[in-house]
N, C-alpha and C positions, 0 to 999 in steps of 0.2 A: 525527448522528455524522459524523467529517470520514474520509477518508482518506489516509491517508500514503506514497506513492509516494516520496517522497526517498531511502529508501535505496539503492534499485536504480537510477533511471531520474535523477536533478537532474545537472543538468551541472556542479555547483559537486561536486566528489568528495569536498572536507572535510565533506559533508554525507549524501555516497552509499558508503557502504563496499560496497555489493554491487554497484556498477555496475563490475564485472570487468573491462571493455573502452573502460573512459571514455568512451560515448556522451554524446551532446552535439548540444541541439539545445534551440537558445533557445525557442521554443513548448510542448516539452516541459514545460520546466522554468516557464512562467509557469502552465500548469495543474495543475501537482505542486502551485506556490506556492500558489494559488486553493485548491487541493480540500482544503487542509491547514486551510481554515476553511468553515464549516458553511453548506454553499451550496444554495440551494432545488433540490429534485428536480428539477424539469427542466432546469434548466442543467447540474446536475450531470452525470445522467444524458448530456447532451450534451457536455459535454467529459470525459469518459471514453470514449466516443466515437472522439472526435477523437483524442485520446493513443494508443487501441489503431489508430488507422489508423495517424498517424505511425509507431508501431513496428510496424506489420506493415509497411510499405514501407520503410524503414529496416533493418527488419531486423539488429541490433545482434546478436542472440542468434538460434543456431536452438536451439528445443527439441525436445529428444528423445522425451520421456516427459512424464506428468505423474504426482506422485506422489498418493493416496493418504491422505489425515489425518483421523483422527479423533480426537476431541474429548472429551471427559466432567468434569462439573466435580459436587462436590457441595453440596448445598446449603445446608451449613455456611460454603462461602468464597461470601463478598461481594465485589463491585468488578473479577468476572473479566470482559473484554471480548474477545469475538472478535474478530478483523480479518474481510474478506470471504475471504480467503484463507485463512480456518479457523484461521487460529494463535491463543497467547492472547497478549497483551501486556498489560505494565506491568504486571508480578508485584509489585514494589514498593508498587500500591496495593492490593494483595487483604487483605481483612479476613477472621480467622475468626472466627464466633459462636459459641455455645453452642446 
């Protein structure tokens, strides 16, 4: 499974609609690019890492709060995929069965 950081955090913003504050920081944006293809556990692991250091030092954003999500899918729909951050995406691919 890849993960996809582009929306909030690429420094290219035709890419990032959530990046509120136009941060921008070229290493970010080369492990956004990476993580967005299916890269072995430990490197992964290590550059998510490094990206949460950057933006803790960086500090683009302060958060306030964190919210709360829960989740429930039934087992009639196929093709739901959580993110790590609990959301579902690409409701476009969900199949229902019988």
């Amino acid at each position: 499974q890849t993960l996809d950081l582009s929306g909030d955090w690429n420094m290219d913003l035709s890419r990032a609609p959530g990046n509120a504050v136009s941060f921008r920081n070229k290493r970010v944006s080369e492990i956004i690019d990476s993580l967005r293809f299916a890269v072995p556990p430990p490197q992964n692991v290590r550059m998510v890492k490094e990206f949460q250091d950057i933006v803790q030092v960086e500090q683009p954003y302060t958060f306030l709060y964190w919210e709360s999500r829960y989740a429930v899918r039934s087992s009639k729909v196929n093709g739901i995929v959580f993110t790590p951050e609990g959301f579902m995406s690409r409701p476009w691919e969900w199949k229902v069965t019988e």
